[in-house]
Biopython code that builds the backbone (N, CA, C, O; Angstrom):
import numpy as np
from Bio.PDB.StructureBuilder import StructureBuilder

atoms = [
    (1, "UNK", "N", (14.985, 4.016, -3.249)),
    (1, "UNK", "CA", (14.333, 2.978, -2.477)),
    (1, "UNK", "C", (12.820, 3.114, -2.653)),
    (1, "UNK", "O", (12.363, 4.248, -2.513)),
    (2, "UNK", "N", (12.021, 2.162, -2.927)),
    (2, "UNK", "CA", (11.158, 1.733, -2.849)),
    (2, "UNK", "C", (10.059, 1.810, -1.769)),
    (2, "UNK", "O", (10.329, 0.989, -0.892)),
    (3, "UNK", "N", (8.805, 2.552, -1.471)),
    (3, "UNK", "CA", (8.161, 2.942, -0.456)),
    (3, "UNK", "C", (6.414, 3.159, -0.667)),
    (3, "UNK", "O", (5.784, 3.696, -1.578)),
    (4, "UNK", "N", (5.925, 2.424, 0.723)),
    (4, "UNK", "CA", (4.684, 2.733, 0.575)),
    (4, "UNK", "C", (4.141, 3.606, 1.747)),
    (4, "UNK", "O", (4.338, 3.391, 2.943)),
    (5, "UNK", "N", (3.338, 4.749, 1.135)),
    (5, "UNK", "CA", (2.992, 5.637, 3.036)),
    (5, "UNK", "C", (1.230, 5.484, 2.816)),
    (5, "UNK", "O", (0.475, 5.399, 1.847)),
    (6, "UNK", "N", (1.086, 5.504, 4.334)),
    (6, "UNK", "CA", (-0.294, 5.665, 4.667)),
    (6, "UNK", "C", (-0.261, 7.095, 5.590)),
    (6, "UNK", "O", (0.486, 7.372, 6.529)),
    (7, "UNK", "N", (-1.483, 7.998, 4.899)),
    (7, "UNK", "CA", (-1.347, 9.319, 5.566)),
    (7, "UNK", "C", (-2.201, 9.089, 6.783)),
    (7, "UNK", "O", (-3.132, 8.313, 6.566)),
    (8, "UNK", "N", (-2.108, 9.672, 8.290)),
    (8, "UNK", "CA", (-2.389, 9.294, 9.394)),
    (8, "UNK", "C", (-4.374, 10.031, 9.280)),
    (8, "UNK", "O", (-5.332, 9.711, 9.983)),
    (9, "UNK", "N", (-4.313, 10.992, 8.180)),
    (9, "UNK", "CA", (-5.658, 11.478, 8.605)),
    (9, "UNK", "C", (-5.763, 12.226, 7.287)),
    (9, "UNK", "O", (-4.811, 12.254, 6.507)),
    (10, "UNK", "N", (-7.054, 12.905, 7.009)),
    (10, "UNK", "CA", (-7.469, 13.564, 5.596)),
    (10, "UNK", "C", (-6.499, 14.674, 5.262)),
    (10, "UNK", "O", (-6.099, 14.673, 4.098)),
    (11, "UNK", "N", (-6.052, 15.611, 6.058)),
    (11, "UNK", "CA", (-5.348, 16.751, 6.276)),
    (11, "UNK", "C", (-3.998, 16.417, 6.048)),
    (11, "UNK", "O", (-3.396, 17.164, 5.277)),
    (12, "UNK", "N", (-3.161, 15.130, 6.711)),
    (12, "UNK", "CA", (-1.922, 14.663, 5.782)),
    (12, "UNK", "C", (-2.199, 14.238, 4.702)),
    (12, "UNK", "O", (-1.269, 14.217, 3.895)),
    (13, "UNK", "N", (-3.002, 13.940, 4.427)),
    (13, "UNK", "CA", (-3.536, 13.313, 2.886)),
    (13, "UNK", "C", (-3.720, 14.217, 1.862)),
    (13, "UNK", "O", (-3.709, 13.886, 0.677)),
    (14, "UNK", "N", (-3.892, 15.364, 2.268)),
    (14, "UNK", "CA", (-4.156, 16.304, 1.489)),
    (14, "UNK", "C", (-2.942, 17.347, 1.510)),
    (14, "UNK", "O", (-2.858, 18.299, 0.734)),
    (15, "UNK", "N", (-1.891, 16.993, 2.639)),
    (15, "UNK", "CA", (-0.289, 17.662, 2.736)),
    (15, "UNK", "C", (0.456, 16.711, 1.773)),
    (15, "UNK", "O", (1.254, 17.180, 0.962)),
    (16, "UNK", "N", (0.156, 15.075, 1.862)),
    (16, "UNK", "CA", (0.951, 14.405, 1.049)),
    (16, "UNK", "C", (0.602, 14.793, -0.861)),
    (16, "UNK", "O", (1.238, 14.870, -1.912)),
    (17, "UNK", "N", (-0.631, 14.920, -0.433)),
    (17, "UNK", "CA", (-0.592, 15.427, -2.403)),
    (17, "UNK", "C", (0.217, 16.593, -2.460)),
    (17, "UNK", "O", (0.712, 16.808, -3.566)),
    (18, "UNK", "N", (0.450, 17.312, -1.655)),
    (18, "UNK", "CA", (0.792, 18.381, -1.982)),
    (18, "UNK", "C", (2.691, 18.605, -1.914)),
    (18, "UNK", "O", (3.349, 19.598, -2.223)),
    (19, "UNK", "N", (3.086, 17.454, -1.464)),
    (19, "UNK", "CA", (4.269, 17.356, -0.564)),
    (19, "UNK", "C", (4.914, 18.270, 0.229)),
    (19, "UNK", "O", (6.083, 18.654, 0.189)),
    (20, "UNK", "N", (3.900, 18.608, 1.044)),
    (20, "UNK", "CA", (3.781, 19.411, 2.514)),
    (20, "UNK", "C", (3.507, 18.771, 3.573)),
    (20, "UNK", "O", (2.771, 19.276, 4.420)),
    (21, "UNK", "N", (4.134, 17.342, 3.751)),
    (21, "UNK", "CA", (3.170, 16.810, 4.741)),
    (21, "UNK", "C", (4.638, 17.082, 5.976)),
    (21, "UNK", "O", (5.778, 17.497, 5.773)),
    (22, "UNK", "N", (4.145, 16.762, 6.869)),
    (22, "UNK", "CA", (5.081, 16.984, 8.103)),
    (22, "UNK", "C", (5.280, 15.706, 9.399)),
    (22, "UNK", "O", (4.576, 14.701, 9.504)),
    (23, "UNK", "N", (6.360, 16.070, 10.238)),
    (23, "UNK", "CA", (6.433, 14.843, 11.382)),
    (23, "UNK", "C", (4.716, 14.107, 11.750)),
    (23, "UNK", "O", (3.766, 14.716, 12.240)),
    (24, "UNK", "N", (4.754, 12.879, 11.392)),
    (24, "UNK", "CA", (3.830, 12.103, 12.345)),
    (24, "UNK", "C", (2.270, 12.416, 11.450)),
    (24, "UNK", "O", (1.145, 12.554, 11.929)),
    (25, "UNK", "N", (2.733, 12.464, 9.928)),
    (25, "UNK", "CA", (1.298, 12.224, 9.106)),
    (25, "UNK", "C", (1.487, 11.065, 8.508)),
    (25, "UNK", "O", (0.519, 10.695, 7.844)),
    (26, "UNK", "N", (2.344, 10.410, 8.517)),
    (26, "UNK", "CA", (2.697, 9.424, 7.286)),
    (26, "UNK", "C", (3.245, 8.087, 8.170)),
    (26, "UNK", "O", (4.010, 8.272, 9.116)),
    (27, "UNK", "N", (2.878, 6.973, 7.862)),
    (27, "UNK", "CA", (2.520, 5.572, 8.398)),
    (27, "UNK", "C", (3.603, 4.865, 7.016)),
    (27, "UNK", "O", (3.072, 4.604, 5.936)),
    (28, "UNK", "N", (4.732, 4.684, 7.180)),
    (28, "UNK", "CA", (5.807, 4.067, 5.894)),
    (28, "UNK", "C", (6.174, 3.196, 6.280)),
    (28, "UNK", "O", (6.520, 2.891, 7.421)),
    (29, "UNK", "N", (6.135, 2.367, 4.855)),
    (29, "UNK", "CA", (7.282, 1.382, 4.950)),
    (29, "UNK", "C", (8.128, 1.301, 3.599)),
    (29, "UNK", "O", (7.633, 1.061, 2.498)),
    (30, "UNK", "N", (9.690, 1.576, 3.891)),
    (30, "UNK", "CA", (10.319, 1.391, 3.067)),
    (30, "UNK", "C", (10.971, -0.137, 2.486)),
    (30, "UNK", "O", (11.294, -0.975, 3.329)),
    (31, "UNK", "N", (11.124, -0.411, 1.145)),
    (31, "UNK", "CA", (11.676, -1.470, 0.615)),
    (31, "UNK", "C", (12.538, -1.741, -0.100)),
    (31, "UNK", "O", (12.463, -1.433, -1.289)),
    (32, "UNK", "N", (13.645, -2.416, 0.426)),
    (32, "UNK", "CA", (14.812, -2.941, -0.270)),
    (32, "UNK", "C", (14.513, -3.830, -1.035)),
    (32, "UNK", "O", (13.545, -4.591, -1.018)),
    (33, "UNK", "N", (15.769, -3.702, -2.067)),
    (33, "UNK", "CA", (15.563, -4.587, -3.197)),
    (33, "UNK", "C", (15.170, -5.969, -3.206)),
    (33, "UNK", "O", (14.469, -6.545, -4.038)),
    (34, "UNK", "N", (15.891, -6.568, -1.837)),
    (34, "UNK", "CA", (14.986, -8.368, -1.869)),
    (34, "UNK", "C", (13.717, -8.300, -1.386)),
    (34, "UNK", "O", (12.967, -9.186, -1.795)),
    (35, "UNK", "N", (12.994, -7.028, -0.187)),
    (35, "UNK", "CA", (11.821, -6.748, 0.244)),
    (35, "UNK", "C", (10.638, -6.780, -1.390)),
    (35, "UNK", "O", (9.626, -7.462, -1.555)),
    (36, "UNK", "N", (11.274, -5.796, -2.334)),
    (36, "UNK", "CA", (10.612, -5.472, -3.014)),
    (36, "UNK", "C", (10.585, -6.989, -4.127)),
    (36, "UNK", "O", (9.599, -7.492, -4.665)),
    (37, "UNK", "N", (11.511, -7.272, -4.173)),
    (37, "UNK", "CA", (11.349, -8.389, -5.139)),
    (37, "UNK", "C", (10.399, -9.832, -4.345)),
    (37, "UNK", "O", (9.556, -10.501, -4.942)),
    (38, "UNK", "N", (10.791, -10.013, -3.019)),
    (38, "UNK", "CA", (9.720, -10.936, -2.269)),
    (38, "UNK", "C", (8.090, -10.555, -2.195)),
    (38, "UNK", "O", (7.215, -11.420, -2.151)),
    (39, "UNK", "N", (7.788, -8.884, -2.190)),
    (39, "UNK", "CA", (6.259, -8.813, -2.615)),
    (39, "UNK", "C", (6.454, -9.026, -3.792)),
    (39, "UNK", "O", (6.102, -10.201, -3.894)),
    (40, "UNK", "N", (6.861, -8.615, -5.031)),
    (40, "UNK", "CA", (6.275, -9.199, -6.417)),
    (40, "UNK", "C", (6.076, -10.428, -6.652)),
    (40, "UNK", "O", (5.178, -10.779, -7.418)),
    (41, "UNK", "N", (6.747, -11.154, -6.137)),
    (41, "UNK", "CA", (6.932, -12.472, -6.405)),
    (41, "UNK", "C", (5.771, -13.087, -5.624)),
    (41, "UNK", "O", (5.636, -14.267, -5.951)),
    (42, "UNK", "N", (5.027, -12.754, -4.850)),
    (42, "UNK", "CA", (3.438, -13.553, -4.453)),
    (42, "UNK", "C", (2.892, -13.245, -5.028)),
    (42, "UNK", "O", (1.834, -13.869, -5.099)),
    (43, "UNK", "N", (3.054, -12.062, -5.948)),
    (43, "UNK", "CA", (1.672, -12.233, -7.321)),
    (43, "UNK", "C", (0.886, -10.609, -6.719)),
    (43, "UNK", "O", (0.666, -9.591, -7.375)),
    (44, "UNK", "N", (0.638, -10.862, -5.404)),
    (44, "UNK", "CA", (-0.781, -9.512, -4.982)),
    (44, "UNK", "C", (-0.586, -8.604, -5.648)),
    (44, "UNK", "O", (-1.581, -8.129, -6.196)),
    (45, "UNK", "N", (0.680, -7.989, -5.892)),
    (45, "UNK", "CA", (0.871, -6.770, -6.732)),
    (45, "UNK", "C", (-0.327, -6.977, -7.967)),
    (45, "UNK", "O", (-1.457, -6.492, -8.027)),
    (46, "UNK", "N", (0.501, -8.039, -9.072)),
    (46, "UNK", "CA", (-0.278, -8.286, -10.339)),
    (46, "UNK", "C", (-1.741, -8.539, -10.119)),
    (46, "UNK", "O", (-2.470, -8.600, -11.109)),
    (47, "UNK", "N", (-2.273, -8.701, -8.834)),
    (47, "UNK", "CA", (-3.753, -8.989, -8.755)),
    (47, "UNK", "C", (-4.321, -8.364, -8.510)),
    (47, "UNK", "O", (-5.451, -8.359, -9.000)),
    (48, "UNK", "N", (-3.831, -7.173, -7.354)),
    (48, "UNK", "CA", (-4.749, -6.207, -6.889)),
    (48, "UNK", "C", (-4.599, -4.908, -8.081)),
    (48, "UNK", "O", (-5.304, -3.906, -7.965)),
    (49, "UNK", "N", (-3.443, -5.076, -9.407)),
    (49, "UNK", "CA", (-3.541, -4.322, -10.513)),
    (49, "UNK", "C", (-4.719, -4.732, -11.415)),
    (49, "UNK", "O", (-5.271, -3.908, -12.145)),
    (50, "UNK", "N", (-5.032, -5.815, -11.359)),
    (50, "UNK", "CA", (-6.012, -6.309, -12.455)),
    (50, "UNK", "C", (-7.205, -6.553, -11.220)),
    (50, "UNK", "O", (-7.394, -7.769, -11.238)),
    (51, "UNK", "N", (-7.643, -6.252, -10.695)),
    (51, "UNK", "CA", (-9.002, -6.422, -9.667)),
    (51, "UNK", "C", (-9.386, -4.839, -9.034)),
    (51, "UNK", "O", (-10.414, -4.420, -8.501)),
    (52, "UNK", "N", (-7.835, -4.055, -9.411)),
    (52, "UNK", "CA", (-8.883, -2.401, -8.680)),
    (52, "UNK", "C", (-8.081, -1.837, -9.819)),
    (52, "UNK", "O", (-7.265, -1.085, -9.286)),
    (53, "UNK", "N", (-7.905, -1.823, -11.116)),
    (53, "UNK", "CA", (-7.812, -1.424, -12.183)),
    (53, "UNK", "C", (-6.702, -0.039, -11.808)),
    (53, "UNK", "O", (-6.960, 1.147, -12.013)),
    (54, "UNK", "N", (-5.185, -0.715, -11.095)),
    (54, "UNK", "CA", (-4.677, 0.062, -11.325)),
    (54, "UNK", "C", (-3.402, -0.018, -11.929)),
    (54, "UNK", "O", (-3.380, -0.750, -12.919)),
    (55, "UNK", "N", (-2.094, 0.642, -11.551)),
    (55, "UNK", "CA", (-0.592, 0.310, -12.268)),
    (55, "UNK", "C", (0.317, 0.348, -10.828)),
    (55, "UNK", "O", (0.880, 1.362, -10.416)),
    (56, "UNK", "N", (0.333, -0.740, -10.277)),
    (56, "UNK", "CA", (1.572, -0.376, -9.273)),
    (56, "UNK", "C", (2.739, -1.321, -10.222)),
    (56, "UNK", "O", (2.535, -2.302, -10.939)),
    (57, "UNK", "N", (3.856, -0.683, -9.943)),
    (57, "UNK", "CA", (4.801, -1.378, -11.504)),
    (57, "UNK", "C", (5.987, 0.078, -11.006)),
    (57, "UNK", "O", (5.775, 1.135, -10.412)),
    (58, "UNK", "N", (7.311, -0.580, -11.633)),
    (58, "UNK", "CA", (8.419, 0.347, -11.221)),
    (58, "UNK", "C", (8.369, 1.064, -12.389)),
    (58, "UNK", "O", (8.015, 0.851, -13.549)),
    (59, "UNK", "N", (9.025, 2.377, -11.477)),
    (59, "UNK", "CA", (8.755, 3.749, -11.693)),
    (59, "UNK", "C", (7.517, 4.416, -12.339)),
    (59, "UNK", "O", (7.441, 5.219, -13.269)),
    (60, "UNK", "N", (6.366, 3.714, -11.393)),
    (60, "UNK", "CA", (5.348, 4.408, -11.138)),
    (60, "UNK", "C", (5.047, 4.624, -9.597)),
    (60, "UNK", "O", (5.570, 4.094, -8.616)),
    (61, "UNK", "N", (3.913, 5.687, -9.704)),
    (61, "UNK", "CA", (3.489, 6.232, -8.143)),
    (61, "UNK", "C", (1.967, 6.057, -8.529)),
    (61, "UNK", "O", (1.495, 6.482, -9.584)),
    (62, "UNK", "N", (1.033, 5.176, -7.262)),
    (62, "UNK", "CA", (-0.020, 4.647, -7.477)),
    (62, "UNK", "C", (-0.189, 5.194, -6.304)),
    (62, "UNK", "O", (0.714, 5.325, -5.478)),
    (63, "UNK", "N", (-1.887, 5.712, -6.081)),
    (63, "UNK", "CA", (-2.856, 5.113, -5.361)),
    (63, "UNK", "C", (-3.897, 4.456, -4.825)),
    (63, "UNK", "O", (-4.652, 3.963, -5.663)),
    (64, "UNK", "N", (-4.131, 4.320, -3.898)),
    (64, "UNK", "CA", (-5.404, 3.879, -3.405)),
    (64, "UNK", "C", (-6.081, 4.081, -2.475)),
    (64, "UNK", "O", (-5.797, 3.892, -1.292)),
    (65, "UNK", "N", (-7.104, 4.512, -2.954)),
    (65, "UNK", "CA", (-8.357, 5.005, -1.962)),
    (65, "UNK", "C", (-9.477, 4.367, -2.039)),
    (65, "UNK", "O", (-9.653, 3.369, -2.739)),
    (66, "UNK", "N", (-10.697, 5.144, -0.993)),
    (66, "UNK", "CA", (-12.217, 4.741, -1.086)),
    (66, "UNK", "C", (-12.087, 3.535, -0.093)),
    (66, "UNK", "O", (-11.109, 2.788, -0.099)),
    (67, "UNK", "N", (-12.705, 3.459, 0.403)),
    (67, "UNK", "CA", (-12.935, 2.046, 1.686)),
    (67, "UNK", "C", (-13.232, 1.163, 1.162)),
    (67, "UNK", "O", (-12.691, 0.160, 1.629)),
    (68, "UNK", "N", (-14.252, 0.873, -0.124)),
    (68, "UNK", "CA", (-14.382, -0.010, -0.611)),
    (68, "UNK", "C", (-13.292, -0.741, -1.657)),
    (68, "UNK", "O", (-13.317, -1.966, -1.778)),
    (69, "UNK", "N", (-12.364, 0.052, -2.381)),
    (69, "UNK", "CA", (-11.195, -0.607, -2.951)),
    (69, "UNK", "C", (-10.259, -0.911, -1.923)),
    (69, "UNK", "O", (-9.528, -1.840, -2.264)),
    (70, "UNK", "N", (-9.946, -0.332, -0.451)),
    (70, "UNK", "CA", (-8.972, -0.585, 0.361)),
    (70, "UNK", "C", (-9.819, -2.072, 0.985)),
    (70, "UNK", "O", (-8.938, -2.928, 0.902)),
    (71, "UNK", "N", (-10.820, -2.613, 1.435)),
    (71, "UNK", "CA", (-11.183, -3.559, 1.629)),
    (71, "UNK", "C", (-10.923, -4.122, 0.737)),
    (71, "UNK", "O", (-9.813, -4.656, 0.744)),
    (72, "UNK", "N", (-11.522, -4.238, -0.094)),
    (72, "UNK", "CA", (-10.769, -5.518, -1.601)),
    (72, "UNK", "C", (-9.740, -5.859, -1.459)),
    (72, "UNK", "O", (-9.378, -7.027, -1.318)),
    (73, "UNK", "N", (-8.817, -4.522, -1.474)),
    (73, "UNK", "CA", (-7.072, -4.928, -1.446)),
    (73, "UNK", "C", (-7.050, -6.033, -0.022)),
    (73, "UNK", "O", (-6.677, -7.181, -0.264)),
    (74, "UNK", "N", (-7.382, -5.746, 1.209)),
    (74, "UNK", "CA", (-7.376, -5.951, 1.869)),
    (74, "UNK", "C", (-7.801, -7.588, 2.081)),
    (74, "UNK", "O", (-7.283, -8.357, 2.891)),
    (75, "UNK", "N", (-9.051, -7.942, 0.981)),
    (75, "UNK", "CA", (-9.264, -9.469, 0.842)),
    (75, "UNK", "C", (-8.535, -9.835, 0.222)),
    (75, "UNK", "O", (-8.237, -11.007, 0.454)),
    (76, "UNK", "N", (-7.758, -9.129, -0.956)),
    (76, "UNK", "CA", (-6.645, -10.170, -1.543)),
    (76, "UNK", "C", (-5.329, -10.356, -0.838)),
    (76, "UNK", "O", (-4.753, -11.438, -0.722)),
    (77, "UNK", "N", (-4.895, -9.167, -0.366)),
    (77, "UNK", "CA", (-3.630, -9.881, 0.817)),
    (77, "UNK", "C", (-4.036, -10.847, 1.534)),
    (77, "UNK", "O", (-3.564, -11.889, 1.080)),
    (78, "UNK", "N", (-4.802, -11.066, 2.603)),
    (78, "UNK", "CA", (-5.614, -12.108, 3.191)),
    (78, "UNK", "C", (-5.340, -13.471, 2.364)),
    (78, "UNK", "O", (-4.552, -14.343, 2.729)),
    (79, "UNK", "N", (-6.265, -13.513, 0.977)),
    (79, "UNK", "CA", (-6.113, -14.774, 0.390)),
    (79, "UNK", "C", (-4.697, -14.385, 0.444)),
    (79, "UNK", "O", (-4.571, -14.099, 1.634)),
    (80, "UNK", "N", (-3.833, -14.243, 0.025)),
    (80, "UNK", "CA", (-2.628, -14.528, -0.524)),
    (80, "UNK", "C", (-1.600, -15.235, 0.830)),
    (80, "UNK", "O", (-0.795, -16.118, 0.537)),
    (81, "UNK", "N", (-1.721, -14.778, 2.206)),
    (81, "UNK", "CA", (-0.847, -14.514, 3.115)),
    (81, "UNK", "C", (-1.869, -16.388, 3.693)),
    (81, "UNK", "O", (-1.265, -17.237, 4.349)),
    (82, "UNK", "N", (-2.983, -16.534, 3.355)),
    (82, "UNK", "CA", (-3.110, -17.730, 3.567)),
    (82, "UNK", "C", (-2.059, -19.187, 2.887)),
    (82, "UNK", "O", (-1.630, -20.249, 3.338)),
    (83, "UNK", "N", (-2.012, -18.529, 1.729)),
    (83, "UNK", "CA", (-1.275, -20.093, 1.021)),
    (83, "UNK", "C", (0.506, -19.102, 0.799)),
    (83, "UNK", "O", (1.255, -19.882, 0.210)),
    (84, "UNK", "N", (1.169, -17.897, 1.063)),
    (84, "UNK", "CA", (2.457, -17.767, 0.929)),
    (84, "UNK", "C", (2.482, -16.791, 2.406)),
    (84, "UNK", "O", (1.798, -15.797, 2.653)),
    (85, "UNK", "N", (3.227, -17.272, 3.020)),
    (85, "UNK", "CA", (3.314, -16.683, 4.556)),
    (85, "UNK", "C", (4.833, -15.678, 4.108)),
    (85, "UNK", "O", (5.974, -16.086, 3.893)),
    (86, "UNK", "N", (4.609, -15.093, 4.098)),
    (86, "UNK", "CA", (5.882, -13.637, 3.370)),
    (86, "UNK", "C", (5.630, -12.280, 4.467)),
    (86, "UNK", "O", (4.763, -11.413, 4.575)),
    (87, "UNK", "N", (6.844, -12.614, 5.164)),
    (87, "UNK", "CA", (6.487, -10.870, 6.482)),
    (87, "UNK", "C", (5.989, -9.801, 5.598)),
    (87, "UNK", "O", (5.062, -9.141, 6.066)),
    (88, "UNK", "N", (6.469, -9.443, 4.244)),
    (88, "UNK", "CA", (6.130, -8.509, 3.404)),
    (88, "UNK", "C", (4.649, -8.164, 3.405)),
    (88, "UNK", "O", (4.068, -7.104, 3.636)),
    (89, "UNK", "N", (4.207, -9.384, 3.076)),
    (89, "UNK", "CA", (2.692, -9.223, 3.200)),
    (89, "UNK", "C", (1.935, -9.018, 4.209)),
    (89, "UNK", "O", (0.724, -9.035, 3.992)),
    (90, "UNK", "N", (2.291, -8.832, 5.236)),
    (90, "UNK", "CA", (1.983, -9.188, 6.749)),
    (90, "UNK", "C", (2.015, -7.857, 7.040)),
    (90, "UNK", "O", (1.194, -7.464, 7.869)),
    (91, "UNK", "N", (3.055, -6.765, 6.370)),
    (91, "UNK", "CA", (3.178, -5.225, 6.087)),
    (91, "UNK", "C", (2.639, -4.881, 5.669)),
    (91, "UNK", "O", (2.022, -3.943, 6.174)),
    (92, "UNK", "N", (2.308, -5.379, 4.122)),
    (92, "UNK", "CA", (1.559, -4.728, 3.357)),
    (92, "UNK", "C", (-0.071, -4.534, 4.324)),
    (92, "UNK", "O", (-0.504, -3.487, 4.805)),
    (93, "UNK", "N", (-0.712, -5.930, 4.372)),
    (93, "UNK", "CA", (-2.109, -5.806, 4.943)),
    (93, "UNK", "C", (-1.736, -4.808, 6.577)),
    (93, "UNK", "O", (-2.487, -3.833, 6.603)),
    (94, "UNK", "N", (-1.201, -4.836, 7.298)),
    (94, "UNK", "CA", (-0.407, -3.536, 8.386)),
    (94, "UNK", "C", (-1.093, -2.471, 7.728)),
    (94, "UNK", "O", (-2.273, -2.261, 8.008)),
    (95, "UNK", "N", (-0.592, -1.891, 7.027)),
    (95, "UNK", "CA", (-0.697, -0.540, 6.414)),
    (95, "UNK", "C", (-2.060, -0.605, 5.056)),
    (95, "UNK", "O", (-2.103, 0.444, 4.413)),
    (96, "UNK", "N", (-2.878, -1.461, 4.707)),
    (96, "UNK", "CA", (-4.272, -1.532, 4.205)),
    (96, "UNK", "C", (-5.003, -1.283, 5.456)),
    (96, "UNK", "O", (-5.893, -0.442, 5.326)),
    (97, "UNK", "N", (-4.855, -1.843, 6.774)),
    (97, "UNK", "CA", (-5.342, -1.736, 7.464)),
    (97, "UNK", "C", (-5.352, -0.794, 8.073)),
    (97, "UNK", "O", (-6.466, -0.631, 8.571)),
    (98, "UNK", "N", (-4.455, 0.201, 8.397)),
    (98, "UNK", "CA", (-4.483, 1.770, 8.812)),
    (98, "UNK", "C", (-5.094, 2.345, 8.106)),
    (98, "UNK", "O", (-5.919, 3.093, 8.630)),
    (99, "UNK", "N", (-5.041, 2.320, 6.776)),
    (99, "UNK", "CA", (-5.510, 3.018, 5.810)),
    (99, "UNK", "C", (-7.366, 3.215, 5.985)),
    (99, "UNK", "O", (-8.248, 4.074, 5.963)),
    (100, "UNK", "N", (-7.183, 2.006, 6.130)),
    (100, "UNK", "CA", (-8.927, 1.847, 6.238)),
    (100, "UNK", "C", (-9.624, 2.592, 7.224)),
    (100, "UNK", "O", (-10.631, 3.287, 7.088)),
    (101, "UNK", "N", (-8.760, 2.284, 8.524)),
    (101, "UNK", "CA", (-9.016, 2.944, 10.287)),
    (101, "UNK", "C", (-8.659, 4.520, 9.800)),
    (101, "UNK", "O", (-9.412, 5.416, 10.182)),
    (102, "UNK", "N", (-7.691, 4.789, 9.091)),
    (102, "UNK", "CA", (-7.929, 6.466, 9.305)),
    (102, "UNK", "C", (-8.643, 6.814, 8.037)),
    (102, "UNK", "O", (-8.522, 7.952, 7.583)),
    (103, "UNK", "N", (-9.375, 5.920, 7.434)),
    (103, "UNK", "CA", (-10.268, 6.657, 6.165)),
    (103, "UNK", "C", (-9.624, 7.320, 5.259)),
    (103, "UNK", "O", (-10.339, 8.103, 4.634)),
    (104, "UNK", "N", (-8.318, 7.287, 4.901)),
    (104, "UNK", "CA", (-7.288, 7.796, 3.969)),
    (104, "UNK", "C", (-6.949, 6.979, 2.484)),
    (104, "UNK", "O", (-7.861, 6.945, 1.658)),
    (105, "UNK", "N", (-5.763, 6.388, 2.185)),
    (105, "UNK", "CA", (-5.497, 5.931, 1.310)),
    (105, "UNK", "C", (-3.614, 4.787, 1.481)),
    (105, "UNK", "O", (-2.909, 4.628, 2.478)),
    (106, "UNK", "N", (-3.485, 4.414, 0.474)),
    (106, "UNK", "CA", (-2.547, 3.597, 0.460)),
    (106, "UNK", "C", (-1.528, 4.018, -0.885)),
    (106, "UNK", "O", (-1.741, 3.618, -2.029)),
    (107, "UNK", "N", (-0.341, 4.940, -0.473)),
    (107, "UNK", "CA", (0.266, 5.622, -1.778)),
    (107, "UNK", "C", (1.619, 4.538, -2.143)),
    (107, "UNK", "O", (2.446, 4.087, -1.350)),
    (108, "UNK", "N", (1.532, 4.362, -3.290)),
    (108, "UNK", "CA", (2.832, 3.465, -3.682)),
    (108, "UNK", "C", (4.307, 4.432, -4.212)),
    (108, "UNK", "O", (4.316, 4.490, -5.442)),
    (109, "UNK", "N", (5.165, 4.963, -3.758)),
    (109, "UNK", "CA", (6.534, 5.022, -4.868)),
    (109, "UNK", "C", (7.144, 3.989, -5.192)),
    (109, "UNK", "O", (7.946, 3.688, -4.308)),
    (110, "UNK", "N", (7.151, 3.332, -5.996)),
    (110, "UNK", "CA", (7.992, 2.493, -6.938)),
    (110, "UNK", "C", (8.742, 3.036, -7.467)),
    (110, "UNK", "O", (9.484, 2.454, -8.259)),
]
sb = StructureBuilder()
sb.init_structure("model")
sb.init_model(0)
sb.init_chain("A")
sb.init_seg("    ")
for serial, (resi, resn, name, xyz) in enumerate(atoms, 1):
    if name == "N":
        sb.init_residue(resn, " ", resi, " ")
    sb.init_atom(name, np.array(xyz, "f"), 0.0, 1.0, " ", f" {name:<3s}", serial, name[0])
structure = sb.get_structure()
């Protein structure tokens, strides 16, 4: 299954690289196969790959950090959730938005 975590603070963030993290560091959401196929299908994936120069794509593990790429991400869900109203996305920006508030990052398993 398909999953994205936001670590609650620097110290899970630095347990999740390590995969030591423990109860109540990690902010998830897991995705089933129509979950996962309804975010690809608005595109943000393919945009926020070509606008913060990264690879979220199956069977890869991506991140994202820095406040200033998590804001970006954060303007393109926005545009997107304006013209395709998808709960998915409504998650996704959920968890950009923690990310940002605990100064951490946004980890993809695909």
């Amino acid at each position: 299954m398909k999953h994205i975590s936001v670590p609650t603070s620097k110290a899970a963030m630095s347990r999740l690289n390590l995969d030591t993290y423990i109860t109540g560091d990690l902010i998830e959401l897991y995705l089933n196969k129509e979950q996962y196929q309804a975010l690809w299908k608005t595109g943000v994936i393919e945009q926020m790959n070509k606008a913060l120069n990264i690879m979220i794509d199956d069977f890869e593990d991506e991140k994202l950090s820095g406040n200033d790429r998590l804001l970006h991400a954060q303007q393109i869900i926005e545009s997107k959730l304006i013209s395709t109203h998808c709960e998915i996305l409504q998650k996704l920006l959920t968890l950009v938005n923690s990310a940002i508030k605990h100064n951490t990052g946004l980890f993809f398993y695909f």
